[in-house]
Short mmCIF file of the C-alpha atoms (twelve columns), coordinates in Angstrom:
data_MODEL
# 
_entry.id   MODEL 
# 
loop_
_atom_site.group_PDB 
_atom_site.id 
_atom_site.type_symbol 
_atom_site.label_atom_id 
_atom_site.label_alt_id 
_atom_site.label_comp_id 
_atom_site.label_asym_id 
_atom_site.label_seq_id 
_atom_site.Cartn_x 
_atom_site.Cartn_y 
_atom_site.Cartn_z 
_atom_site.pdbx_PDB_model_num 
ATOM 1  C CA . UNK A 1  50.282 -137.815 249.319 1 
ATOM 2  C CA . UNK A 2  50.106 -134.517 251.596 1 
ATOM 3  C CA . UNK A 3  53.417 -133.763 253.185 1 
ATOM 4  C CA . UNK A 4  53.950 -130.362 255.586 1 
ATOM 5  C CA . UNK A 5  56.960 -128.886 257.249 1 
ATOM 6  C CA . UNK A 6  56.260 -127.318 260.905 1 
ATOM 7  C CA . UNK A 7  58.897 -125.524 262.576 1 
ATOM 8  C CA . UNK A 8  59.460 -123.659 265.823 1 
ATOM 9  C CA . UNK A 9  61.335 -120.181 266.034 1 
ATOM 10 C CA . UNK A 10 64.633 -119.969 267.131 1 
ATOM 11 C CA . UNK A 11 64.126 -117.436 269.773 1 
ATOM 12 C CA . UNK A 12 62.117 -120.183 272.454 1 
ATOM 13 C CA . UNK A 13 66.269 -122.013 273.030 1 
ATOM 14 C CA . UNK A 14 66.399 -124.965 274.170 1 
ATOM 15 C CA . UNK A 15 67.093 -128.382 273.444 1 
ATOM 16 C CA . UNK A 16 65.848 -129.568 270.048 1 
ATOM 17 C CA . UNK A 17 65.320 -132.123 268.368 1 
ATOM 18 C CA . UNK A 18 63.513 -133.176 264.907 1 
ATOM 19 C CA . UNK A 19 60.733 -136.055 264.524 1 
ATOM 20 C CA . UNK A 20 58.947 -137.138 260.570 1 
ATOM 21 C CA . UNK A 21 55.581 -138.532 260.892 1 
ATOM 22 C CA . UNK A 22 54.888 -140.669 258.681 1 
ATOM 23 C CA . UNK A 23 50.881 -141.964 258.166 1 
ATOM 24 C CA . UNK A 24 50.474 -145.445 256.033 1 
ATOM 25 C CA . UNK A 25 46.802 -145.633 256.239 1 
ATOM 26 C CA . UNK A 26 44.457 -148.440 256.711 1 
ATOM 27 C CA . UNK A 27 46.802 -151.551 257.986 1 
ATOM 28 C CA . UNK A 28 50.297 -150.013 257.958 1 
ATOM 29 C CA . UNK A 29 49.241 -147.195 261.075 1 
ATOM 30 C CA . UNK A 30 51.260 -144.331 261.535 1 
ATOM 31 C CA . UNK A 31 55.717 -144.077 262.323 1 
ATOM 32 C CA . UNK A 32 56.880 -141.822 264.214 1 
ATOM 33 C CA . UNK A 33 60.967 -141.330 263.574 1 
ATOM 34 C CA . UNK A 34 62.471 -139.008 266.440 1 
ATOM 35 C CA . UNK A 35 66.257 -136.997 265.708 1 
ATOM 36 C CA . UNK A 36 68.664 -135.178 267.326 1 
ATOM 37 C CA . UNK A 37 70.720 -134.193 264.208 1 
ATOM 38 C CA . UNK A 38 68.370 -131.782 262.258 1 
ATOM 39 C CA . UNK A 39 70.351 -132.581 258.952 1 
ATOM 40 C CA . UNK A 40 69.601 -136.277 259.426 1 
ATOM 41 C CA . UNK A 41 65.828 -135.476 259.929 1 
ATOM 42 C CA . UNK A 42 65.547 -133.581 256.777 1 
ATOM 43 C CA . UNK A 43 67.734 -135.548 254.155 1 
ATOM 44 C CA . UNK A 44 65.428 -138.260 256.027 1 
ATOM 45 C CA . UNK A 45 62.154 -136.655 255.239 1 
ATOM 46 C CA . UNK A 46 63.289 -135.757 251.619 1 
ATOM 47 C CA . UNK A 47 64.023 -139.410 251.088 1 
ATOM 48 C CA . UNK A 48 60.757 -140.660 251.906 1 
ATOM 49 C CA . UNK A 49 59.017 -138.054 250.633 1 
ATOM 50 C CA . UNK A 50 60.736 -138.695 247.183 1 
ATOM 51 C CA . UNK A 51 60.131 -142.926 247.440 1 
ATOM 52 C CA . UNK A 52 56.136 -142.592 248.659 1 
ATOM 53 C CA . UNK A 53 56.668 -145.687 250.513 1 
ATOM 54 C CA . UNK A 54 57.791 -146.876 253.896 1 
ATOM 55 C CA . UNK A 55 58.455 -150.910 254.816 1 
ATOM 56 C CA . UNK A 56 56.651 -152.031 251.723 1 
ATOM 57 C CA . UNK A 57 53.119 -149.717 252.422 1 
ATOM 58 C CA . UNK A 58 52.703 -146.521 250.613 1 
ATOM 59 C CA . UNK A 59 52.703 -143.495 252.146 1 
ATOM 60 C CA . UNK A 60 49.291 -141.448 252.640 1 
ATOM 61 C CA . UNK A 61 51.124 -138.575 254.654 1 
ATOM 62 C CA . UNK A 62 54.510 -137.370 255.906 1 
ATOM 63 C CA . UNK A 63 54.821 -134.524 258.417 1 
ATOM 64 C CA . UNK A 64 58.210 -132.982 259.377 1 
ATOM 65 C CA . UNK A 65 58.580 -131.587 263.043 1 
ATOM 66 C CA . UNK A 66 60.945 -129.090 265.132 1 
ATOM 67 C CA . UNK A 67 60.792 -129.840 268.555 1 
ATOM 68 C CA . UNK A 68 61.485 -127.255 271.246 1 
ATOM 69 C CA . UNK A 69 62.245 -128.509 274.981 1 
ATOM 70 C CA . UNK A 70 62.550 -126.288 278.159 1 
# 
């Protein structure tokens, strides 16, 4: 399983919020999980990381996002 953690600098302000990608491969398709609490997102993306399965499909890859809006 490849997992990554992107983030945006603080300086760009804004509203933020936090989103975990999650791919399941052939027959489960991909999840995308969307936060506005940024400690939510990552005790969320530690979780999942740590079970290597979402809904009863294994997880291929997990992706952790910042999001910066304008």
């Amino acid at each position: 399983m490849k997992s990554q953690q992107r983030k945006i600098p603080k300086l760009l302000g804004g509203a933020r919020s936090w989103s975990i990608d999650i791919d399941l491969g052939q027959g489960g398709g991909r999840v995308q999980i969307a936060y506005t609490n940024e400690n939510l997102a990552k005790s969320d993306y530690n979780r999942y990381k740590t079970l290597s399965a979402y809904q009863g499909h294994w997880i291929k890859g997990i992706t952790y996002n910042e999001h910066a809006q304008e």
